[in-house]
Every structure is written in structure tokens, then in C-alpha cells.
C-alpha positions in Angstrom: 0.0 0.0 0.0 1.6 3.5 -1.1 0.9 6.6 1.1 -2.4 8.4 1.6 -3.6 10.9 -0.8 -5.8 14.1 1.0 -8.1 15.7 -1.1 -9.5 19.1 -0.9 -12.8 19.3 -2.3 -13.3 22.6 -4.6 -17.4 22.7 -5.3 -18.5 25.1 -3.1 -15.6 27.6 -3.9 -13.7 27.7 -7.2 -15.6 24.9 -9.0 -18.7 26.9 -9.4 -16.7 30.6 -9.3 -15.0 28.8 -12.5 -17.6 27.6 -13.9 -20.7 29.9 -12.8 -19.3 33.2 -11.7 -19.7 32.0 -8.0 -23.4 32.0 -8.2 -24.6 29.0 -5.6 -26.6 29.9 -2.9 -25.8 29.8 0.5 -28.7 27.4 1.3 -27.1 24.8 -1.8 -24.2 25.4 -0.5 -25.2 24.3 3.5 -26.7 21.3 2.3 -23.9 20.6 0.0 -21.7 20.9 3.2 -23.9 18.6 4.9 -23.6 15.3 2.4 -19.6 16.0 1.9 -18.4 16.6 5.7 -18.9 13.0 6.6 -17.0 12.0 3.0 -13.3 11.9 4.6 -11.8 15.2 3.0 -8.8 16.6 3.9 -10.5 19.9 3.7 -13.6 21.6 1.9 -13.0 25.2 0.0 -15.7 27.2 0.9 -14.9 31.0 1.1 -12.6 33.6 -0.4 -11.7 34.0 -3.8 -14.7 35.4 -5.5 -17.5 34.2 -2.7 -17.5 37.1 -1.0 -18.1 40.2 -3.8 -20.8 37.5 -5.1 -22.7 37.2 -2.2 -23.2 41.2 -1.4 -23.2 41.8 -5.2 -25.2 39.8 -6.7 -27.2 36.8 -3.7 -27.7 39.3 -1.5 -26.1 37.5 1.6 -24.0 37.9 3.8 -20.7 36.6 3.1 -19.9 36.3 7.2 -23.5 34.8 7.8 -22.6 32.1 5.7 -19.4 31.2 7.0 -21.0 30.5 10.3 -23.6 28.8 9.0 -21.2 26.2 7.0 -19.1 25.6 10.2 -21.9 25.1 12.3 -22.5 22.3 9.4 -19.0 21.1 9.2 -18.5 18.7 11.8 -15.7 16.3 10.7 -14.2 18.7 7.9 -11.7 21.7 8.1 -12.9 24.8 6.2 -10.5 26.8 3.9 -10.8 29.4 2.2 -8.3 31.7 -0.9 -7.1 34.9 0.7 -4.8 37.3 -2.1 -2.9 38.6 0.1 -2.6 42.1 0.7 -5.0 42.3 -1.6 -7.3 39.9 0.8 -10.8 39.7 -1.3 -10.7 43.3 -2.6 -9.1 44.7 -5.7 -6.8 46.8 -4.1 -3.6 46.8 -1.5 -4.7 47.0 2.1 -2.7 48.8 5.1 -1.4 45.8 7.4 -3.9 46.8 10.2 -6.8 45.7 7.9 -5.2 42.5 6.6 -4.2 41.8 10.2 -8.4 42.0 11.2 -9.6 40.5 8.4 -7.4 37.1 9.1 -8.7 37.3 12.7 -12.1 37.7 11.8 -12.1 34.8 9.0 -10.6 32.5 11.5 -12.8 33.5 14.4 -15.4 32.7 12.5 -14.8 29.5 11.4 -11.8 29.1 9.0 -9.3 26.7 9.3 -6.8 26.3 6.8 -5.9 29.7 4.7 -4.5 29.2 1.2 -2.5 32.9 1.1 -0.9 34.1 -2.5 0.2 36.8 -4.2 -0.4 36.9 -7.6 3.0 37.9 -9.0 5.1 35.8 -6.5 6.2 39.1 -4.6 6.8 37.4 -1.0 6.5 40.6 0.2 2.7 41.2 -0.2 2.1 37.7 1.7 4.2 38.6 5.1 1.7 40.2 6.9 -1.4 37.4 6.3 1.1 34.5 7.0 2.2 36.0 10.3 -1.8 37.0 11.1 -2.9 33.5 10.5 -0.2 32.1 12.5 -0.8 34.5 15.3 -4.5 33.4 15.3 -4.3 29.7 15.4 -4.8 29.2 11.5 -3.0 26.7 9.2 -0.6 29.1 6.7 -0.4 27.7 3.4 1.1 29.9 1.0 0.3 29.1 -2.8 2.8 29.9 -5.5 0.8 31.1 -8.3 1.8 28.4 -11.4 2.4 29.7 -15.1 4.7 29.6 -17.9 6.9 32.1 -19.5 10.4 32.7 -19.9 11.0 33.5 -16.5 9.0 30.9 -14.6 11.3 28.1 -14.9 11.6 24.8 -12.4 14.5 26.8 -11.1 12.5 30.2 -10.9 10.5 27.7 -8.2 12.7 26.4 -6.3 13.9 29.3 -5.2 11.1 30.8 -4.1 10.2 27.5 -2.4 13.6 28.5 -0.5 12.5 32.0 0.4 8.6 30.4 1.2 10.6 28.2 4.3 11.8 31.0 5.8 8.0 32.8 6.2 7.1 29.9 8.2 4.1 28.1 6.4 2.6 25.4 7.6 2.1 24.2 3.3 3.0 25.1 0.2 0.1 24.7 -2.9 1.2 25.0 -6.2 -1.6 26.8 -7.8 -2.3 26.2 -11.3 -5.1 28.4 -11.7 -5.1 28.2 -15.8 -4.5 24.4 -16.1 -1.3 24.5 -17.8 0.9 22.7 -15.9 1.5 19.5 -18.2 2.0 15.9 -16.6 6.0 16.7 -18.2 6.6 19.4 -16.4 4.8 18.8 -12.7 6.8 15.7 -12.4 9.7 17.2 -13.2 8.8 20.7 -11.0 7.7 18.4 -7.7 10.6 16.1 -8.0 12.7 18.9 -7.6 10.6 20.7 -4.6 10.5 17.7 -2.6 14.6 17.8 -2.8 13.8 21.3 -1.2 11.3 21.1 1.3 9.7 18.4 4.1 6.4 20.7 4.1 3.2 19.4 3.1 2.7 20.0 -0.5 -0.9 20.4 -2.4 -1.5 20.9 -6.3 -4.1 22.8 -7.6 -4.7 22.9 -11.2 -8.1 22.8 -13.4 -9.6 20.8 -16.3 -9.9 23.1 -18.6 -7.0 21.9 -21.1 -7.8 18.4 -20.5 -4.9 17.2 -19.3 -5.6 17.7 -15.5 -6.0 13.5 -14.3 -2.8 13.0 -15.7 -1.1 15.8 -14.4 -2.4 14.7 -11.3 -1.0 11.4 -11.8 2.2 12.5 -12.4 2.2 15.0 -9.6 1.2 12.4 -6.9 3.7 9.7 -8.2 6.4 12.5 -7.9 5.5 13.3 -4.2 2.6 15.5 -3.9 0.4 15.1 -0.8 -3.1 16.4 -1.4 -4.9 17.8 -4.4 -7.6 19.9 -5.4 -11.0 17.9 -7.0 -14.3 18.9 -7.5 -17.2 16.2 -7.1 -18.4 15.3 -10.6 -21.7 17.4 -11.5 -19.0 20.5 -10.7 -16.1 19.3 -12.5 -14.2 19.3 -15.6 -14.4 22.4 -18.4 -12.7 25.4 -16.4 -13.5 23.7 -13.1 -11.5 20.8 -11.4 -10.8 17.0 -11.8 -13.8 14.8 -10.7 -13.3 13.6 -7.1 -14.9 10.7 -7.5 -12.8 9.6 -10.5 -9.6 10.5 -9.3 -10.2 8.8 -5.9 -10.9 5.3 -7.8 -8.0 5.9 -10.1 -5.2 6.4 -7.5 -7.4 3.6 -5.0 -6.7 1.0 -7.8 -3.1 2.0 -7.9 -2.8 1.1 -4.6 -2.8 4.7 -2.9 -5.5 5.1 -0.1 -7.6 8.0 0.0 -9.5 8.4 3.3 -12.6 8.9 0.7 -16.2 7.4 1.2 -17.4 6.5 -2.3 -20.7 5.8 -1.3 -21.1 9.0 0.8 -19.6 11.1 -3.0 -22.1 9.5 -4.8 -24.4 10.8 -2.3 -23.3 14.0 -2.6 -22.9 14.0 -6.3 -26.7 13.1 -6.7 -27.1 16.2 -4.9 -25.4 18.7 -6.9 -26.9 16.9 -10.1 -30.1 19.1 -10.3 -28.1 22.4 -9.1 -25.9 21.8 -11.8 -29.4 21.1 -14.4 -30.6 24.3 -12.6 -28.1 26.3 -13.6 -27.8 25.3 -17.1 -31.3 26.0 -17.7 -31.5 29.8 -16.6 -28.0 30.4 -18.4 -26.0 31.0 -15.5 -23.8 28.1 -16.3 -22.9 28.6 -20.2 -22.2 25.0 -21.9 -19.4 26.7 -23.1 -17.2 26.4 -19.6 -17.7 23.0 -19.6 -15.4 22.0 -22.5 -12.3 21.6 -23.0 -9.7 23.5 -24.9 -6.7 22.7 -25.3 -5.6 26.1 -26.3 -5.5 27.1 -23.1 -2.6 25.8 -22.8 -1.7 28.8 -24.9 -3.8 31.6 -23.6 -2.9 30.6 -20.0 -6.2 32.0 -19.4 -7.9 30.8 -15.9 -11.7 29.1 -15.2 -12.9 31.5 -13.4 -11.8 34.4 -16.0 -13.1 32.7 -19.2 -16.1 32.4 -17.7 -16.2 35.8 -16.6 -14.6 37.2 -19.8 -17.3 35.7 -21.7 -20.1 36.8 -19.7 -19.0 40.4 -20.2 -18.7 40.3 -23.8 -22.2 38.6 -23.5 -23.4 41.6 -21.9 -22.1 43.8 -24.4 -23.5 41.6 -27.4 -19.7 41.0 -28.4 -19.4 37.0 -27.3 -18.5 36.7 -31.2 -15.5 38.6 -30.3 -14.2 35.8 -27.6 -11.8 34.1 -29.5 -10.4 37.5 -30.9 -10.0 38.6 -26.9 -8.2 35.3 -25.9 -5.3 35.5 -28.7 -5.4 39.0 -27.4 -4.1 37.9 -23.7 -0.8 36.5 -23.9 -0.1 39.4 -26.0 -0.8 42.1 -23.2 0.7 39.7 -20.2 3.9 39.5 -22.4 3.8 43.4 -22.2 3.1 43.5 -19.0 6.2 41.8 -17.9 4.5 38.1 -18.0 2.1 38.3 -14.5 0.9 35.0 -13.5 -2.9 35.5 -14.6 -4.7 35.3 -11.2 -6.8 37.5 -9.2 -6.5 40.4 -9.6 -4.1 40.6 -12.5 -6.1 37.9 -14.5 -9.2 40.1 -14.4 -6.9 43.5 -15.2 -5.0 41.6 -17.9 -8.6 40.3 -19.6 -9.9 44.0 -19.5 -6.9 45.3 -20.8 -7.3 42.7 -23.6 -10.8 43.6 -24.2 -10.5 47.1 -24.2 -7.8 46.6 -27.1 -10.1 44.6 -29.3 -12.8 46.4 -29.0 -11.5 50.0 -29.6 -9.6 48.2 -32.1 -6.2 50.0 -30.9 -4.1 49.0 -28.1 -3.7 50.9 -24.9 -5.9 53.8 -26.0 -8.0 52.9 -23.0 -6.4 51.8 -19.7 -7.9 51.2 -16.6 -6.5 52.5 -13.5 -5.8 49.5 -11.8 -3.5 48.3 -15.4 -1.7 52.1 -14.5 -0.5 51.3 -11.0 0.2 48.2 -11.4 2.9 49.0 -14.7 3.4 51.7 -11.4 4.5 49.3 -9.0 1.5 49.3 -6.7 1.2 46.0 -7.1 4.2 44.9 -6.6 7.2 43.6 -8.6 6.6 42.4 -12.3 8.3 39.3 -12.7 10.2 40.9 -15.9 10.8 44.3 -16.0 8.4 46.3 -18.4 9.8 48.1 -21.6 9.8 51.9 -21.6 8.0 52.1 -24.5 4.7 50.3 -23.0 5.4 52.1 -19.4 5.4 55.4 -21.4 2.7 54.5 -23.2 0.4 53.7 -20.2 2.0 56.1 -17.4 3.9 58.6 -19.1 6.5 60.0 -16.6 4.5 58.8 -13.5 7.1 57.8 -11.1 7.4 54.0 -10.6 7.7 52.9 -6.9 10.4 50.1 -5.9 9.2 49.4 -1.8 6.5 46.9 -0.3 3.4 48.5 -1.9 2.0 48.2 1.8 4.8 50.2 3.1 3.3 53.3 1.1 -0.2 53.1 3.0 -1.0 54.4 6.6 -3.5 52.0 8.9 -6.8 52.2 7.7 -9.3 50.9 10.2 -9.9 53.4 12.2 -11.2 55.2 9.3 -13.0 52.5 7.6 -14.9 52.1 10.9 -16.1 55.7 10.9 -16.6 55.7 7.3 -18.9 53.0 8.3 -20.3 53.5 11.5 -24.1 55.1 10.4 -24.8 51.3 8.5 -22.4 49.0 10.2 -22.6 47.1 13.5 -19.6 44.7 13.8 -16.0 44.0 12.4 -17.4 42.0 9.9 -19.5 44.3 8.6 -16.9 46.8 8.8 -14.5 44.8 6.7 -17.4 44.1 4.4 -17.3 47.6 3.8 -13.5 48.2 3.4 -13.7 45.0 0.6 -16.4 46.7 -1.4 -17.3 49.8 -0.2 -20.3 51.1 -2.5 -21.8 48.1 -2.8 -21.3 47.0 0.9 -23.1 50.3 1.8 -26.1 49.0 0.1 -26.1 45.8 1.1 -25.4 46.9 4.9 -28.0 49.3 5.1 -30.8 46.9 3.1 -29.8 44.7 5.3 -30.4 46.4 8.8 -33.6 47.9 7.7 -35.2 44.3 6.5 -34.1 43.2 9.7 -35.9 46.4 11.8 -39.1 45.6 13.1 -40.5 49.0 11.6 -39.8 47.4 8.1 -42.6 45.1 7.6 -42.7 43.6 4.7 -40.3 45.4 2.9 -38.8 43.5 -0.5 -35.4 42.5 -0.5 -32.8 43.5 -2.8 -33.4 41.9 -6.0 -30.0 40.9 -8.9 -30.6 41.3 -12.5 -26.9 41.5 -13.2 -24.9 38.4 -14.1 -21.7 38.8 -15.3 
């Protein structure tokens, strides 16, 4: 018998923010928590990443609410959730004071295990959330955000494996959030990261290519310890791996699992009609659940694709969606080749889109694209070339510190900012994630909740995007 495999189940997380814009409910989600806790995970992702802007923008829920509820669910399971690092779940670089609450408050509230990354590898946006969850009692695992490019070589890795030891993580995932890591080059990558490090390591990587069981394979013959599946009405196209599948693949190979295929089954006749559900009112475009193996060129993540195409939808431009994708390597290469994860995979794809569509590149740049070529982001992995920095900054001075470094705490006025419509920490980090929209939400909120508001309608989405 060869070692045990852990699996970290992905449904209620980045399966359906891949596939679905991070559309389930919280109440699918609570029974879905129910038929997978007694299923012998090593952990179920259910928070962070995308969860929380869904849930105020577009459920109308409360993105704290429904962490409690899912660990008052959770008996047997640990909870984990994606935290960007400085960025947290905003779109934006947070004084330390505010990432330092915000990891006390997701732990406090029912978080275990916190999957921490930056998404151009800059160690220094990450310090400050590893040393918070380790103050609070929280499992660090810091992700290393996969792709390829002339830089990001095996070697490229393994030193920042190196640097990753010295933050003192608990884990190390490699995340490979576009599906591009080949079966080739994982076993080569982990055979030379286990020669590095004793931690616990976990791969991450999606369907969408097609070649994600075999990478898998590979990865787990090579050394890994636990990777990320999604149970099988959720998985495959620009989600992950079937659990299911996977678990009876590596079972018969003599690996054990921990896994109750009776209990998945279970589960998986659950999510069957959410998954029908969503096909039928559109949410869930057929499209996501292929595969393309040109991904493998675009480098272009589940959860943007499905994203990307959703706003081109709106804008009665989905015919331009293969025009935007061979548009995307072209602006990351000029961008100095970021990794394309939150939020640089959502700044690249606008960039991208705004180039097609105004049919010249760069004429329109969104802020965000400015400070990052800036250096508010942090460190490109290559430097950019003065002629696209002048193009999209001009002579604005470019910044060389810890982005973080450059911003004074912040709570104290984010809580009287939002004092006249908030009433607890969480509500005041709510607020500091999305500020407009958590106004709304807050203050909706509170007065459906007052006794003087009868009957009053809740808020009610149109938008999906």
C-alpha cells in the first residue's frame, strides 16, 4: 500500500466561481456541506476567492453569515478558504492593520486552513497574512501562483520554495489556476521541490485543457500530498478534476484516500439538479464545460473565461471571444508576463478587451493596469519596456518598496466611514472590501431586519456577469 492521498474538495468555492461566476446559494451550499463533511476530505474550499463580492453583489447575503452557518455544518471537515494577500478579497492593496483583522475575523469565524498568495510571487505582499494567521491559530499555506513564461522556470520555483521556508508556512500549494501545468513538467517541477522542502505539499490545477487527471498522476507519483477535486456534477471544463474519479484511479493503484465513495455518490446526486438548474436559466454557459486545449496557450484561468465571456455577452460582443483570448498573452507578455490570477487575470482580460474592442491598443487603460505597470502591485516578474510604461503612465514615477509600506492603517477610518450602517467588524470589513456596494447591502440589510420594516422587498439581482 503506497501513502495516503488528501483531497480538498473545490465545489463550493472555485468549482462553481470557474464555472458559474460564484453564483450557488448559500442554502445549496449548506446542504452541500452537509452530504460532503462526513466524506473523509482533507478539507472543503468554501470562502474567499470570488465568494464574498458574489454574495453582497449579486445573492444578496451575507458573506460572514454564511461562513458561520457552513461551520456550524461542518462537523468532521476543516474549512479553507483563498485569501490574495494584501490584496485579501478586494481589488486593491490594504494597510497591514486591515489584513491583520480580516485574518482574525475569518478564523474566528470559522476558518481553518488559509491558502495565502500573491499573484505575481512578490513574497512581500504575503508577510503580513502569514504572520496573522499564525498569530490566530490558523493553518498558513502559501500558494505559488503556477504559469509559464520565460522567467518561470523549475529553477525560478525552487527558489522561491527557499524564500517560502523562511515565512514559516505550515504548506505550500502550487496553484495552477489556468490548467497549464503538463503531466511533463509537474513531475519534473515536484521532483525537484521535494529535494527542497519536508512541508506538506498540495496541487491545484483545473480541467480546462484536458490534461488535468494526468497531471495529477504524475504530480502524486512525484511526491505530492493532497490535491484539489471537485465532485463530478462541478467538474471538468474550467473547473476541477472529478473527485470521484480521481479517488478510484489512485485507489486502484494502490494509494488510499480516506474517501467514502458511497457518501460522493451521495453527494454527487445532490449537486446533479443544481448543476441542471443552472444550465437551464444560463447562468452556467455549456461553453465552460469543455475543453480547450488552447488554453494551454492563452494561460487563461476558469474562473476568467467564464467571466470574460459573460462580459462580452453583456455587451452583445461573445463573437469577439476568440479575438479577446489571442489578445491575452499578448498584453501579459507586455506587461512583464504576470501569473494571470486575481487580480491581474481580471486586469489583464480588460486590458485585452479594451484593445479589441477600440480596435487600438492601450488607448484605453484602466487605472488599476496604470499602478500596477506603477509598481502598486508589486514587482513584475520581468521588467516592463519603456516604451509600454510610457505608453500607459507617461512620466509617472514608478515605486520600488512593499506596496503596503506606502499606506498608513486604515481601520480606524474604515470604521467611521462606516459607522451610520455598520454594526460589527465583519460588517466593517465588508465595507472596506467593497465599499459602495457594501453600503447598500449593509444598510438593506439592517432595515429588513428592523421591526419598523414590515414587509419590505429584499434586494433583487438582475446582473450576471
Amino acid at each position: 500500500m503506497l501513502k495516503k492521498i488528501g483531497f480538498t474538495e473545490t465545489a463550493l468555492r472555485d468549482a462553481h466561481q470557474s464555472l458559474m461566476a460564484t453564483r450557488l446559494t448559500t442554502d445549496e451550499i449548506l446542504a452541500g456541506i452537509e452530504k460532503l463533511d462526513s466524506a473523509g476530505l482533507h478539507a472543503i474550499e468554501c470562502w474567499g476567492g470570488a465568494t464574498f463580492d458574489a454574495c453582497i453583489r449579486y445573492l444578496n447575503e451575507d458573506p460572514w453569515e454564511r461562513l458561520r452557518k457552513i461551520k456550524e455544518k461542518a462537523k468532521n471537515t476543516k474549512l479553507q478558504m483563498l485569501l490574495r494577500g494584501q490584496n485579501l478579497l478586494g481589488y486593491r492593496h490594504y494597510a497591514d492593520d486591515v489584513v491583520e483583522k480580516f485574518v482574525e475575523k475569518s478564523i474566528q469565524n470559522g476558518i481553518d486552513i488559509i491558502r495565502v498568495f500573491d499573484a505575481l510571487n512578490d513574497l512581500r505582499n504575503v508577510e503580513t497574512s502569514i504572520k496573522s494567521i499564525k498569530k490566530y491559530g490558523g493553518h498558513a499555506q502559501l500558494a505559488l501562483s503556477y504559469t509559464v513564461s520565460p522567467v518561470h522556470t523549475i529553477q525560478y520555483y525552487c527558489d522561491l520554495v527557499e524564500q517560502v521556508e523562511k515565512l514559516g508556512v505550515d504548506s505550500i500549494c502550487i496553484k495552477d489556476m489556468a490548467g497549464v501545468l503538463t503531466p511533463y513538467h509537474a513531475k519534473k517541477l515536484i521532483t525537484e521541490l521535494r529535494k527542497r522542502t519536508d512541508l506538506i505539499l498540495e496541487l491545484h490545477t483545473h480541467a480546462t485543457s484536458g490534461i488535468s487527471e494526468m497531471t495529477y498522476l504524475y504530480a502524486v507519483e512525484s511526491g505530492i500530498d493532497i490535491i484539489d477535486t471537485a465532485i463530478s456534477p462541478l467538474s471538468g471544463g474550467t473547473s476541477q478534476p472529478a473527485t470521484e474519479s480521481l479517488h478510484t484511479a489512485l485507489t486502484e493503484l494502490g494509494y488510499t484516500t480516506g474517501l467514502d465513495l458511497e457518501v460522493l455518490d451521495k453527494a454527487a446526486d445532490y449537486f446533479k439538479p443544481i448543476k441542471e438548474k443552472y444550465l437551464a436559466n444560463g447562468v452556467l454557459n455549456p461553453k465552460m464545460l469543455s475543453v480547450d486545449p488552447k488554453a494551454l496557450l492563452y494561460q487563461v484561468p476558469g474562473g476568467m473565461l467564464s467571466n470574460l465571456y459573460s462580459q462580452l455577452k453583456q455587451g452583445k460582443s461573445e463573437d469577439r471571444y476568440e479575438e479577446v483570448l489571442r489578445e491575452v498573452p499578448k498584453v501579459r507578455k507586455d506587461l512583464g508576463y504576470p501569473p494571470l490570477v486575481t487580480p491581474l487575470s481580471q486586469m489583464v482580460g480588460t486590458q485585452a478587451v479594451f484593445n479589441v474592442l477600440t480596435q487600438e491598443r492601450y488607448k484605453m487603460v484602466p487605472k488599476e493596469i496604470k499602478d500596477y505597470v506603477a509598481g502598486a502591485y508589486g514587482k513584475p516578474p520581468v521588467a516592463i519596456s519603456e516604451e509600454i510604461v510610457k505608453k500607459i503612465i507617461e512620466d509617472r514615477e514608478i515605486t520600488s518598496v512593499r506596496p503596503a509600506d506606502l499606506l498608513p492603517p486604515e481601520w480606524n477610518n474604515i470604521v467611521i466611514e462606516a459607522s451610520d450602517f455598520a454594526k460589527s467588524d465583519e460588517d466593517y470589513l465588508t465595507y472596506a472590501m467593497f465599499p459602495e456596494v457594501a453600503k447598500q447591502f449593509l444598510t438593506k440589510k439592517y432595515e429588513t431586519a428592523s421591526p419598523d420594516s414590515g414587509n419590505e422587498e429584499t434586494i433583487k439581482i438582475h446582473a450576471i456577469i
